[in-house]
KOLGU-4560 file (N, C-alpha, C; in nm, 3 decimals, padded with zeros to 5 digits):
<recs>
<n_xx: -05.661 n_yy: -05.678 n_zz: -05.763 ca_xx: -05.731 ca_yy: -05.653 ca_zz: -05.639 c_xx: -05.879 c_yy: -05.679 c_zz: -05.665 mol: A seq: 1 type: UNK>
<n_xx: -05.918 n_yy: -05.799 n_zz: -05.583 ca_xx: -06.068 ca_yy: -05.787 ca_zz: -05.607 c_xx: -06.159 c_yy: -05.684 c_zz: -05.592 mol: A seq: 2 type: UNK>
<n_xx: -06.261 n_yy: -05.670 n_zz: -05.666 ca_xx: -06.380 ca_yy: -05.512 ca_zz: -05.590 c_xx: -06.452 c_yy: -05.597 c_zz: -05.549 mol: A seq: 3 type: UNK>
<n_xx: -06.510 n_yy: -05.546 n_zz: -05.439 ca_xx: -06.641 ca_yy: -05.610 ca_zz: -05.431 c_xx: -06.765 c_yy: -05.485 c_zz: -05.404 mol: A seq: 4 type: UNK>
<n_xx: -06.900 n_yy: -05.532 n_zz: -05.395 ca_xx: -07.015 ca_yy: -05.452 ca_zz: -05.373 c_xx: -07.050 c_yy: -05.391 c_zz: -05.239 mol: A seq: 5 type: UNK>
<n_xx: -06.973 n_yy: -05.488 n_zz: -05.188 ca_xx: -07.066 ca_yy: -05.457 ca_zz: -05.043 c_xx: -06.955 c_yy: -05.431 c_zz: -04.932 mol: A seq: 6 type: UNK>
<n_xx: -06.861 n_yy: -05.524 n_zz: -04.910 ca_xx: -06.706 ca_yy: -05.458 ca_zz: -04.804 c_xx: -06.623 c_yy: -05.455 c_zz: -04.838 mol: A seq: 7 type: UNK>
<n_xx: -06.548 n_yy: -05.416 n_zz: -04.770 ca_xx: -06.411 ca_yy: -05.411 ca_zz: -04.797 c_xx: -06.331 c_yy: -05.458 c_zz: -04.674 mol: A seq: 8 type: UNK>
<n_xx: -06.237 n_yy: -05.621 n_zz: -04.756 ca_xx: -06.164 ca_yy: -05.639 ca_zz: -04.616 c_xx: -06.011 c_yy: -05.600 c_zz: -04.630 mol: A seq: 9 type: UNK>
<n_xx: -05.942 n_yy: -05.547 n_zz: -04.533 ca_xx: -05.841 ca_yy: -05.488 ca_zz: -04.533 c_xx: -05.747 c_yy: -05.570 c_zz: -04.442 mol: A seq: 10 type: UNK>
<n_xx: -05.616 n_yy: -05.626 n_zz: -04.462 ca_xx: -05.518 ca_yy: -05.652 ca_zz: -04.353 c_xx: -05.411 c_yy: -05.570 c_zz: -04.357 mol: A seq: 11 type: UNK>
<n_xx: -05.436 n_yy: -05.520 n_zz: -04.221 ca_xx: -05.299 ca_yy: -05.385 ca_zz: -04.149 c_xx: -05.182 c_yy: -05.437 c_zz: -04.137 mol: A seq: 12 type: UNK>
<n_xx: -05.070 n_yy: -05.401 n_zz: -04.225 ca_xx: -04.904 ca_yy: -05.468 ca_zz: -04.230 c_xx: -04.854 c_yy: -05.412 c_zz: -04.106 mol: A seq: 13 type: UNK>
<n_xx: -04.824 n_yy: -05.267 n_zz: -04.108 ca_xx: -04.767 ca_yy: -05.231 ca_zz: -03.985 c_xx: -04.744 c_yy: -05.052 c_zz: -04.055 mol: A seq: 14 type: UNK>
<n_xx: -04.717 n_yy: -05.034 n_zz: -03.925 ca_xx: -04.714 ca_yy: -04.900 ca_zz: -03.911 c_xx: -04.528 c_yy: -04.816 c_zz: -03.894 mol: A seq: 15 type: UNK>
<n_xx: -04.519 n_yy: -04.711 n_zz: -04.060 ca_xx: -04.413 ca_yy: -04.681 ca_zz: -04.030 c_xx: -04.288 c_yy: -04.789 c_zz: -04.073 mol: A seq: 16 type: UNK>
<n_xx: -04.322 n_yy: -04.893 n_zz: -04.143 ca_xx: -04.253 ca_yy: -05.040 ca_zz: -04.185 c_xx: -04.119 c_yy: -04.934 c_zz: -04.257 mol: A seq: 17 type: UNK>
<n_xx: -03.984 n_yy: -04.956 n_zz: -04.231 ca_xx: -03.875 ca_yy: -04.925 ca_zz: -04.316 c_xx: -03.794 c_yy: -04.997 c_zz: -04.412 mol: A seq: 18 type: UNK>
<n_xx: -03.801 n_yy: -04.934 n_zz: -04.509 ca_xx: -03.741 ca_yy: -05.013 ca_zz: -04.615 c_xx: -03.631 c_yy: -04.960 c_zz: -04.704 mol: A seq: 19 type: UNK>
<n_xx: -03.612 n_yy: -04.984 n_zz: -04.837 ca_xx: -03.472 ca_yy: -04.953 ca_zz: -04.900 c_xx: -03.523 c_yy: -04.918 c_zz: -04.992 mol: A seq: 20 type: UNK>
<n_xx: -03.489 n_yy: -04.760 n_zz: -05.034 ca_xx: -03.550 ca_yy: -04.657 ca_zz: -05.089 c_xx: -03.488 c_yy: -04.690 c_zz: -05.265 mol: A seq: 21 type: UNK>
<n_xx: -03.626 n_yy: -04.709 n_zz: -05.335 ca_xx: -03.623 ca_yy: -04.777 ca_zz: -05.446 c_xx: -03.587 c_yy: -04.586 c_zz: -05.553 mol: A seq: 22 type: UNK>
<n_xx: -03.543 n_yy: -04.484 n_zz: -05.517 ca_xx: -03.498 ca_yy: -04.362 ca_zz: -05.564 c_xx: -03.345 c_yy: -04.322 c_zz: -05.568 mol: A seq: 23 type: UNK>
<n_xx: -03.329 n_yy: -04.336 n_zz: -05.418 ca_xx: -03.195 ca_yy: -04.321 ca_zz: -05.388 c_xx: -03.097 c_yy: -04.419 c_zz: -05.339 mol: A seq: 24 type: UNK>
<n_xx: -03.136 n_yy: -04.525 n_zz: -05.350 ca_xx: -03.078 ca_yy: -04.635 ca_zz: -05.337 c_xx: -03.027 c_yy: -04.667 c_zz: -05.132 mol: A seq: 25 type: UNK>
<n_xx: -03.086 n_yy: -04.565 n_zz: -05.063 ca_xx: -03.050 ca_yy: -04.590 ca_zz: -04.914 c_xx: -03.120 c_yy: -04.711 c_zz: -04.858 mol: A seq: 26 type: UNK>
<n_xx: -03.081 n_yy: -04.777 n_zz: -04.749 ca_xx: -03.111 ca_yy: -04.886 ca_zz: -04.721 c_xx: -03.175 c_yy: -04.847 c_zz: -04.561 mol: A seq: 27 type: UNK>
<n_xx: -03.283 n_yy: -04.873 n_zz: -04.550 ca_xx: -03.381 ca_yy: -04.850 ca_zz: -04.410 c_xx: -03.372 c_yy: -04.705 c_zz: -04.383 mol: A seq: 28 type: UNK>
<n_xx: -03.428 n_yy: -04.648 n_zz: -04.538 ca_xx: -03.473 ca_yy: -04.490 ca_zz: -04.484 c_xx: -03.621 c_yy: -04.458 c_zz: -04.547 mol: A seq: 29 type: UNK>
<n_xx: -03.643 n_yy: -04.544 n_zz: -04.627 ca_xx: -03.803 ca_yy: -04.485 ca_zz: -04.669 c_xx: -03.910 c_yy: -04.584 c_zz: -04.577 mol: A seq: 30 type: UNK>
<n_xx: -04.005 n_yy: -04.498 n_zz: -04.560 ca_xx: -04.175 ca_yy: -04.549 ca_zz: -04.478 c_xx: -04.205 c_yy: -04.504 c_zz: -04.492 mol: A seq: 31 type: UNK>
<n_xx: -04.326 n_yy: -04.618 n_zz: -04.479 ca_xx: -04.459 ca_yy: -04.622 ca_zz: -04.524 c_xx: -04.547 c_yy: -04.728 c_zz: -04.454 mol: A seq: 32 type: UNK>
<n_xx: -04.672 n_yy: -04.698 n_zz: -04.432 ca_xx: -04.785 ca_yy: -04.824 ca_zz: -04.364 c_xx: -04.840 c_yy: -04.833 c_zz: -04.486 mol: A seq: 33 type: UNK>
<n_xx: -04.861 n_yy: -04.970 n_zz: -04.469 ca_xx: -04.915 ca_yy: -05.050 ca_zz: -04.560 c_xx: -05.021 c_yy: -05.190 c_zz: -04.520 mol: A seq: 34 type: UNK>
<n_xx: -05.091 n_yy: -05.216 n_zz: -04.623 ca_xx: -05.185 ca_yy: -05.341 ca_zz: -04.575 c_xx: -05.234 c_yy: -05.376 c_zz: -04.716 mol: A seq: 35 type: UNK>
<n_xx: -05.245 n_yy: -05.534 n_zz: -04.685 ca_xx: -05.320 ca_yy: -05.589 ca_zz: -04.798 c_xx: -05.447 c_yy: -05.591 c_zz: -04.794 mol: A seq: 36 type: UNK>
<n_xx: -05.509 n_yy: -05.576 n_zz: -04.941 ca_xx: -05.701 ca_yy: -05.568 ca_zz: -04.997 c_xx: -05.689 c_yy: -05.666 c_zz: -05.057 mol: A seq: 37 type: UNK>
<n_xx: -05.746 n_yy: -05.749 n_zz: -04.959 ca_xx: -05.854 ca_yy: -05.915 ca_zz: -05.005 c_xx: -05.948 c_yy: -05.843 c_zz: -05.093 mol: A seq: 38 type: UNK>
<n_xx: -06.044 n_yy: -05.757 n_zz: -05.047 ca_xx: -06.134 ca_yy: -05.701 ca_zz: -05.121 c_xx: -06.188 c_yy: -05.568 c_zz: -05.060 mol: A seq: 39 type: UNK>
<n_xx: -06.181 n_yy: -05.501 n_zz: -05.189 ca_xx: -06.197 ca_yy: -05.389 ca_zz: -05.167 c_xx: -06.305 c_yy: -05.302 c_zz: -05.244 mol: A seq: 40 type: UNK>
<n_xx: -06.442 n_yy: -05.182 n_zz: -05.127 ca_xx: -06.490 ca_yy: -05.115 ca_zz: -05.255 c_xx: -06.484 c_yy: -05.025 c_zz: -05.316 mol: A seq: 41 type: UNK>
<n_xx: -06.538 n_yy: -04.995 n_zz: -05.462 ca_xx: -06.498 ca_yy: -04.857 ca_zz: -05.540 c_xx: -06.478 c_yy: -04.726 c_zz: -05.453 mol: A seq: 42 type: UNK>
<n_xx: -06.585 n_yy: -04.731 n_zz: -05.345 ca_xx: -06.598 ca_yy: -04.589 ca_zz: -05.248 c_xx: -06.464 c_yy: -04.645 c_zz: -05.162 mol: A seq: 43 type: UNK>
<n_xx: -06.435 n_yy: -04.735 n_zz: -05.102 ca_xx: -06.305 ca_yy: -04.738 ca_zz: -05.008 c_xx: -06.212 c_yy: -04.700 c_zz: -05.077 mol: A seq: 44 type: UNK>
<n_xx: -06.199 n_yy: -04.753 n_zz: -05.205 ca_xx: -06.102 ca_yy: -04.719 ca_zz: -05.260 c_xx: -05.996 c_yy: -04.619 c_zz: -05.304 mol: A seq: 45 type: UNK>
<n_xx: -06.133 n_yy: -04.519 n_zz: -05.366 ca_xx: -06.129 ca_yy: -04.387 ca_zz: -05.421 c_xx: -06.098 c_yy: -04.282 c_zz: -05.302 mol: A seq: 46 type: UNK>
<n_xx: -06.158 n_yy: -04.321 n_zz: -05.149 ca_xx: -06.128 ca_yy: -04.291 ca_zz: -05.034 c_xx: -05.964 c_yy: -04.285 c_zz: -05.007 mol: A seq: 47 type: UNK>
<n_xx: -05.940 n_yy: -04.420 n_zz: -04.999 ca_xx: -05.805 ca_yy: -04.420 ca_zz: -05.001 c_xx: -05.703 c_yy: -04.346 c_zz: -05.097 mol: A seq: 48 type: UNK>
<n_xx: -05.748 n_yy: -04.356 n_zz: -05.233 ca_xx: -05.662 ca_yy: -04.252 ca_zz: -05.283 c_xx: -05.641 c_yy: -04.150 c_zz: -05.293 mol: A seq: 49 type: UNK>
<n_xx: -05.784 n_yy: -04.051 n_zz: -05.245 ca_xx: -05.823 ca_yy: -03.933 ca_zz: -05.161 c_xx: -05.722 c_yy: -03.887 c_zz: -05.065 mol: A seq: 50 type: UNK>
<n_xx: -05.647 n_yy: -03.933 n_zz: -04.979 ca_xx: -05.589 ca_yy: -03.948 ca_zz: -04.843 c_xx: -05.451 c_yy: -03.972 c_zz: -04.885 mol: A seq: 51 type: UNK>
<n_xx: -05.421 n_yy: -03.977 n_zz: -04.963 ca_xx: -05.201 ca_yy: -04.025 ca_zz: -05.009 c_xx: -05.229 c_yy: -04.167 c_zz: -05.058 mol: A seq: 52 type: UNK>
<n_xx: -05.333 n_yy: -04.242 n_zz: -05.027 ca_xx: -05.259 ca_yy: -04.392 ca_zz: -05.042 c_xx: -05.265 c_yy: -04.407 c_zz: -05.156 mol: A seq: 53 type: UNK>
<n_xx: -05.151 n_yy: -04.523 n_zz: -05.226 ca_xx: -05.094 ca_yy: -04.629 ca_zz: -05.326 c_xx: -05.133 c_yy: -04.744 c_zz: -05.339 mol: A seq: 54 type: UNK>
<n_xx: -05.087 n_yy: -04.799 n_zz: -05.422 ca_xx: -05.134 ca_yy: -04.961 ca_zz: -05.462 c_xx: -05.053 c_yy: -04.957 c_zz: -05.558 mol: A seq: 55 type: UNK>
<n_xx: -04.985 n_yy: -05.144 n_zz: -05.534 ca_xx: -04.945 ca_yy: -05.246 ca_zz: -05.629 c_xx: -05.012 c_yy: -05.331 c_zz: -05.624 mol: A seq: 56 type: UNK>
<n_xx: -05.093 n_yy: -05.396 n_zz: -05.726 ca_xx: -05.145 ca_yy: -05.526 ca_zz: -05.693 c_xx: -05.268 c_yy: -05.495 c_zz: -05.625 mol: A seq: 57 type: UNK>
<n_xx: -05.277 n_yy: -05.567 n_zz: -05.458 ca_xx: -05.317 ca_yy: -05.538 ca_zz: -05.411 c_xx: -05.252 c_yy: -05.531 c_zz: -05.256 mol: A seq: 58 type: UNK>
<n_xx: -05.155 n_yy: -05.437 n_zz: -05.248 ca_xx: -05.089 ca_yy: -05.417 ca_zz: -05.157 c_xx: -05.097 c_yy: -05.279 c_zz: -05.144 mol: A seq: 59 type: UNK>
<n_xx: -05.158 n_yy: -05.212 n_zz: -05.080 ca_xx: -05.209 ca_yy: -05.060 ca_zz: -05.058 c_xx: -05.141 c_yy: -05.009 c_zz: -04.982 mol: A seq: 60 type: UNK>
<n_xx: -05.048 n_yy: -04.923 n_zz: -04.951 ca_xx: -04.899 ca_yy: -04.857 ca_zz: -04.909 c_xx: -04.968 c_yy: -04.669 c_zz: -04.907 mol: A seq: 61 type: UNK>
<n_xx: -04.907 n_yy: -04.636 n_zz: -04.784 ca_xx: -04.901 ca_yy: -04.437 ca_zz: -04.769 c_xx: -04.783 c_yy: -04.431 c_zz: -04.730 mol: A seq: 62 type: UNK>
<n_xx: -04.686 n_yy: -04.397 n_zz: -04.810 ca_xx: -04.561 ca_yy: -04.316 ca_zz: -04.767 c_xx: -04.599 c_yy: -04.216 c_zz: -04.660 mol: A seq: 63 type: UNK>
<n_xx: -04.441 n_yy: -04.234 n_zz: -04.545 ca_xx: -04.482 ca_yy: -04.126 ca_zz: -04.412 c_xx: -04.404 c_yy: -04.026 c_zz: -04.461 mol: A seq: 64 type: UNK>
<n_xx: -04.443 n_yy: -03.906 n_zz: -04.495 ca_xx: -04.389 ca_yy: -03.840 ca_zz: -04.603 c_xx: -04.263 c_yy: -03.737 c_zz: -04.481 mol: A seq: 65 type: UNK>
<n_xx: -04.312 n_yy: -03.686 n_zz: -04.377 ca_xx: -04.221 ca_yy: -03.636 ca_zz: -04.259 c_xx: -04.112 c_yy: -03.747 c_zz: -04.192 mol: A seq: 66 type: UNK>
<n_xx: -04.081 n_yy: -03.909 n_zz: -04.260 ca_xx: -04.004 ca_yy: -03.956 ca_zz: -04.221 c_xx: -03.908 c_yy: -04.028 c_zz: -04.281 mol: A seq: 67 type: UNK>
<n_xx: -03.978 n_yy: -04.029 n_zz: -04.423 ca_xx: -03.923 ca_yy: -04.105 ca_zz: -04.590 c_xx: -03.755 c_yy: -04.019 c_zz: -04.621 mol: A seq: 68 type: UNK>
<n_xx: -03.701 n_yy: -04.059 n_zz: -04.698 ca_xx: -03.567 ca_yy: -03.990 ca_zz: -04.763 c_xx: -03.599 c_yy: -03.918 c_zz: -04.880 mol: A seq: 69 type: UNK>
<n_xx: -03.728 n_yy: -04.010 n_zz: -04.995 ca_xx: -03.740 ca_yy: -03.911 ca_zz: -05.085 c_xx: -03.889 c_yy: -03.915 c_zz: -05.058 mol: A seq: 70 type: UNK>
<n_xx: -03.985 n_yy: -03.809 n_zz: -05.050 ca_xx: -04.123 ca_yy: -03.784 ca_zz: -05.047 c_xx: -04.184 c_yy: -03.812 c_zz: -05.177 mol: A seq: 71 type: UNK>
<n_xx: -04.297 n_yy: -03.883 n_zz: -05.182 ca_xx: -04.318 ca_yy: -03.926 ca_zz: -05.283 c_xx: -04.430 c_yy: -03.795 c_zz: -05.323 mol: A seq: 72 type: UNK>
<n_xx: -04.465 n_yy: -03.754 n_zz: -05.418 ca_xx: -04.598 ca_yy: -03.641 ca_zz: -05.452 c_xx: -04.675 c_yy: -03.676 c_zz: -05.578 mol: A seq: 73 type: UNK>
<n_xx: -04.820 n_yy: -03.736 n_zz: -05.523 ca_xx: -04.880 ca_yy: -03.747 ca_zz: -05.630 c_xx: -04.868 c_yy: -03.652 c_zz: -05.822 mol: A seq: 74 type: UNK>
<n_xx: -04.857 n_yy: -03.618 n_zz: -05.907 ca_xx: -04.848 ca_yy: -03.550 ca_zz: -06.025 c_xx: -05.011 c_yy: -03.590 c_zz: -06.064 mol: A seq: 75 type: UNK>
<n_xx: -05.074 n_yy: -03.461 n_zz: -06.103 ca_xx: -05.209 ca_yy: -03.543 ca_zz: -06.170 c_xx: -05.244 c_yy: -03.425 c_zz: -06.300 mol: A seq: 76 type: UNK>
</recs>
């Protein structure tokens, strides 16, 4: 994921997207909104992980934790 200094651009995937729960193996029971970071900064970032959100890559994902099969919970 690029950083950058000055913005951060974000593209919104969708809201609530269902998918096939990589825990329990169910098929269209876990969500989550998600969007890709072209670029992103240290403060957005840290923001975002502040708030539930994830990242692969740069594919930044919040499990909807009142609609998922298994709730995901940060451990720190």
């Amino acid at each position: 994921m690029p950083l950058t200094n000055d913005v951060s651009i974000l593209e919104f995937y969708g809201e609530n997207e269902r998918y096939r729960c990589g825990y329990c193996k169910s098929s269209d029971t876990n969500y989550s909104d998600g969007m890709w970071a072209h670029g992103l900064t240290v403060q957005d970032y840290q923001d975002l992980i502040d708030r539930g959100w994830r990242r692969s890559g740069c594919y930044c994902y919040k499990p909807t934790m009142h609609l998922t099969c298994c709730p995901m919970y940060t451990i720190k």
